[in-house]
C-alpha positions as CSV (number, residue, x, y, z in Angstrom):
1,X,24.7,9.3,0.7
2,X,23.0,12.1,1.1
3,X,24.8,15.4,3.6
4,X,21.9,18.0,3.1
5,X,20.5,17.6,6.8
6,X,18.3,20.5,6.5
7,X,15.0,18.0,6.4
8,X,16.2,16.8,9.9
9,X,16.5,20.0,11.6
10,X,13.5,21.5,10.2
11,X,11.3,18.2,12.6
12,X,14.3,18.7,15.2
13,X,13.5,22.2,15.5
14,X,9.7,22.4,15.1
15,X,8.4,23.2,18.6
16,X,5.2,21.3,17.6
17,X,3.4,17.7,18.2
18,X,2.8,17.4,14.4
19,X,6.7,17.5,13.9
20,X,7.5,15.5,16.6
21,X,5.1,13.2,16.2
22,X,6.8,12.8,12.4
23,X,10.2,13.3,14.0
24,X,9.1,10.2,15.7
25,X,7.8,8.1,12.9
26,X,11.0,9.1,11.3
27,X,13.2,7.7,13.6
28,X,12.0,3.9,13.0
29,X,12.7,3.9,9.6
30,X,16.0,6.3,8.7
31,X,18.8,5.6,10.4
32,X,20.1,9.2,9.2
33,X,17.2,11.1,11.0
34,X,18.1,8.6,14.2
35,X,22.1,9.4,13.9
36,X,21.1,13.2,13.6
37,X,18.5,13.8,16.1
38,X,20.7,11.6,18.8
39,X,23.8,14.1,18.0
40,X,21.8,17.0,18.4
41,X,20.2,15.7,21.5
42,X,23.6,16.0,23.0
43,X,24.8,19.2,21.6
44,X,22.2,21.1,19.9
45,X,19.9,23.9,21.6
46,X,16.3,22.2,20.9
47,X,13.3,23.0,22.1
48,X,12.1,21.6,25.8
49,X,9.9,19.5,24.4
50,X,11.9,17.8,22.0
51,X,14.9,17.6,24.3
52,X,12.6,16.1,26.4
53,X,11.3,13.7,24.0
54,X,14.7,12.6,22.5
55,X,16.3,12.2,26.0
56,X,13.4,8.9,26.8
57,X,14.3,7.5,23.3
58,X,16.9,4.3,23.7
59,X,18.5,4.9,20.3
60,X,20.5,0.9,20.2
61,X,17.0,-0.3,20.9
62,X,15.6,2.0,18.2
63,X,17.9,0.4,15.6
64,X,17.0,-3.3,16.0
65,X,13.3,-1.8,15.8
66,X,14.4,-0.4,12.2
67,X,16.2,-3.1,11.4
68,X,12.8,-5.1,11.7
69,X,10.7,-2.7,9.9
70,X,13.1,-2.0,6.8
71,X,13.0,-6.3,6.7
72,X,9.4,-6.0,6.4
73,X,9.4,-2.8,3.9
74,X,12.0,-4.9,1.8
75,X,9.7,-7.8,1.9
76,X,6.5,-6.0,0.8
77,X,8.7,-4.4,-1.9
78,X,9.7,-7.9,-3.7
79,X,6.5,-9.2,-3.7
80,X,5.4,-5.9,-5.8
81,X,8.3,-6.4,-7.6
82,X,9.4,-9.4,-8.0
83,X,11.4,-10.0,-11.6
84,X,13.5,-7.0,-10.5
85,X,14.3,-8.3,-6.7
86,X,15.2,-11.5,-8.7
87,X,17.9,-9.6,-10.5
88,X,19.4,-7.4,-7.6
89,X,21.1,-9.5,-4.5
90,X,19.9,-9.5,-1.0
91,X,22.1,-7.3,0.6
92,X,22.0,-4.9,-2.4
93,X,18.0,-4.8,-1.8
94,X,18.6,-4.2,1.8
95,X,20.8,-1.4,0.9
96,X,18.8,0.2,-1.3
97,X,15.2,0.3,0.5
98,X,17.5,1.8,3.7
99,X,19.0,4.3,1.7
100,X,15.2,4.7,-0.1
101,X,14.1,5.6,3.7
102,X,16.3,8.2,4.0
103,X,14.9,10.1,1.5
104,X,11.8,12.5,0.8
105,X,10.8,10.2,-2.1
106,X,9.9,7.5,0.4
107,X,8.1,10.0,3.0
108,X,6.4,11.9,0.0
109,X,4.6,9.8,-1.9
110,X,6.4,10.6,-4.9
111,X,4.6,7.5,-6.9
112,X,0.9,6.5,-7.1
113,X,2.1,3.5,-5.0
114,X,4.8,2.9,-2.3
115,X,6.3,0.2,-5.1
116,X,6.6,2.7,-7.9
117,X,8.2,5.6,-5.3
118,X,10.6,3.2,-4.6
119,X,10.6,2.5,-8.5
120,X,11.9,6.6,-8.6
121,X,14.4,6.1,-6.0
122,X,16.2,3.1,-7.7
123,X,15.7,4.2,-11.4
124,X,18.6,7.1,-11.1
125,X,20.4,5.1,-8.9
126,X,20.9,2.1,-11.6
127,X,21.1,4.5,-14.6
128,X,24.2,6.1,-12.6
129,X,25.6,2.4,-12.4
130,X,25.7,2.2,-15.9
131,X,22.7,-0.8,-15.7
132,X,20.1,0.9,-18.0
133,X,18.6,-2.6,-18.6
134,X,17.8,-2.9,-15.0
135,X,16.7,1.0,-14.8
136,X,14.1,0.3,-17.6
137,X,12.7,-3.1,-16.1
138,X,13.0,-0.4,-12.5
139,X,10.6,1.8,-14.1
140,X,8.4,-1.1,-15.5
141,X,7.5,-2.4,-12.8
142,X,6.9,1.1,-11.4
143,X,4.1,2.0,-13.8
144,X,2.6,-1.1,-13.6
145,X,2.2,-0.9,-10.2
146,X,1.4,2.6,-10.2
147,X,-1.4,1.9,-13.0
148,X,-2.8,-0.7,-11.1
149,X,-3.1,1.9,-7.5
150,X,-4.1,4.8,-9.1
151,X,-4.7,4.9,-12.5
152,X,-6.6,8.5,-13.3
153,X,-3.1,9.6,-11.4
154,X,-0.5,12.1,-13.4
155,X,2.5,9.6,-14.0
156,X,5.4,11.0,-12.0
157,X,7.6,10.2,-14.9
158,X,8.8,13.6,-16.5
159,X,8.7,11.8,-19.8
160,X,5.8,9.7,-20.1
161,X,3.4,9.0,-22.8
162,X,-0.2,8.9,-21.5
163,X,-3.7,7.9,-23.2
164,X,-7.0,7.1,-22.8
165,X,-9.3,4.9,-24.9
166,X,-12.7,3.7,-25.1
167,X,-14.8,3.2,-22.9
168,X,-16.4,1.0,-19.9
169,X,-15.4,-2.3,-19.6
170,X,-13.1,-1.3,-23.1
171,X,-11.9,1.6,-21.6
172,X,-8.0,1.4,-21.1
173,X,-5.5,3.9,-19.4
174,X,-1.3,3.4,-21.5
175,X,1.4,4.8,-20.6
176,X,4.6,4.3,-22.7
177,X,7.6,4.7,-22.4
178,X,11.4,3.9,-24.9
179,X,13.6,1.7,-24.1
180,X,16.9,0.1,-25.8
181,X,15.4,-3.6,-24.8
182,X,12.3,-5.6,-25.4
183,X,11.8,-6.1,-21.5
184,X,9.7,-8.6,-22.8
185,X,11.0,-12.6,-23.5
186,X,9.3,-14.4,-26.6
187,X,7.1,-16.0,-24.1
188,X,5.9,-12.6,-22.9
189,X,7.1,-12.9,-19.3
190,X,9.0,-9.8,-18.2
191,X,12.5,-9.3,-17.2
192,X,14.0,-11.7,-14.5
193,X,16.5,-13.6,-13.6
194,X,15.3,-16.5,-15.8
195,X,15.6,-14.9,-19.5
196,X,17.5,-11.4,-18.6
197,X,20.5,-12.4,-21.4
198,X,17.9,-13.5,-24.1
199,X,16.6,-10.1,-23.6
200,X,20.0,-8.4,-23.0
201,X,20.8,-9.7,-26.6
202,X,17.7,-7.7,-28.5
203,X,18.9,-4.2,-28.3
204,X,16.1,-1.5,-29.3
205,X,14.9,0.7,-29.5
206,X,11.5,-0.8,-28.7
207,X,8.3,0.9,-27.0
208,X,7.0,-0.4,-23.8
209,X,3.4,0.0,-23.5
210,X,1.8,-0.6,-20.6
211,X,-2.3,-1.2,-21.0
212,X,-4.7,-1.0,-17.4
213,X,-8.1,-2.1,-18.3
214,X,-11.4,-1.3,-16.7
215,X,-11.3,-4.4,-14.7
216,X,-7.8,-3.0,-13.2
217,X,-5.8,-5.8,-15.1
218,X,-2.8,-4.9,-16.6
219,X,-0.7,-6.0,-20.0
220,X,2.7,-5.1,-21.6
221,X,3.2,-5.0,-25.3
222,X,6.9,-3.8,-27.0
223,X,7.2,-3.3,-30.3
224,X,9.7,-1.5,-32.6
225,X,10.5,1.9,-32.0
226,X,11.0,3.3,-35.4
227,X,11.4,6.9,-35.4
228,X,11.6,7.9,-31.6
């Protein structure tokens, strides 16, 4: 949960239509920027305009609008990511794209895709749970979908192995990464709820490499990490 409200009152107390208009956009998506700006509404010192502003907002019919829009955000999420949204419940995915809208990662842009921001969020989130099987298959899925946006892109992760080689149709961009599992069945199909104990029971380390082609296909190898 985060208690730092500063982000809040700086769009609370901006006396322009830039920050309201973001105060606004704010509102439909974190229900922390909602439950602040409706307290300070009623005992803050704001200015006029934004008083103004917050005093036509019906805040119970602002949260069944959020409520709709995280449902669709959670939606668009699994089908960028589906083998990990097959390993994390319902209600667990709900919770952790609201609690991903409540934070600058989400309104920043952190990642080269929405998919791979949200990748940022979770990663920490599952390391501190002690599910670093799930945190590495997180961050996956991340690159790949961050390769596949924007691929000439710095990778956001701080410790990321980037390349480049060839050229053309040959050229490829890789970014690796270490991990203490394959991620990777015998089949080649990543992660999921289908083979997550086969893979649970190869521990590493192993490489991940992640390969995006001039044609903006994508491949993952994993291969003994001897050495790193």
């Amino acid at each position: 949960m985060i208690t730092d409200q500063s982000d809040v009152r700086k769009y609370l107390r901006d006396d322009s239509i830039e920050g309201r208009l973001t105060l606004y956009v704010r509102l439909h998506y974190s229900a922390r920027y909602a439950n602040a700006a409706k307290s300070a509404r009623d005992s803050e010192h704001l200015p006029a305009a934004t008083t103004g502003f917050l005093q036509t907002v019906d805040f119970d019919r602002l949260s069944i609008e959020r409520t709709g829009r995280l449902a669709m955000l959670t939606g668009s999420l699994r089908r960028s990511l589906p083998q990990l949204f097959s390993l994390i419940s319902r209600d667990e995915a709900r919770g952790h794209v609201r609690d991903f809208c409540d934070t600058d990662v989400f309104w920043n842009g952190t990642g080269r895709s929405l998919a791979e921001s949200f990748c940022l969020f979770l990663y920490p989130v599952l390391q501190n749970q002690s599910n670093d099987l799930l945190a590495d298959l997180c961050r996956l899925q991340g690159i790949l979908s961050g390769l596949t946006d924007a691929p000439t892109a710095e990778s956001p992760w701080p410790d990321a192995i980037r390349t480049h080689q060839g050229e053309l149709q040959a050229s490829q961009d890789i970014e690796a990464f270490v991990s203490q599992w394959p991620l990777l069945d015998d089949n080649g199909e990543l992660a999921s709820d289908q083979n997550i104990e086969q893979i649970r029971s190869k521990r590493g380390p192993y490489r991940i490499i992640v390969r995006r082609f001039h044609d903006a296909t994508c491949t993952v190898t994993s291969e003994p990490a001897t050495g790193d």
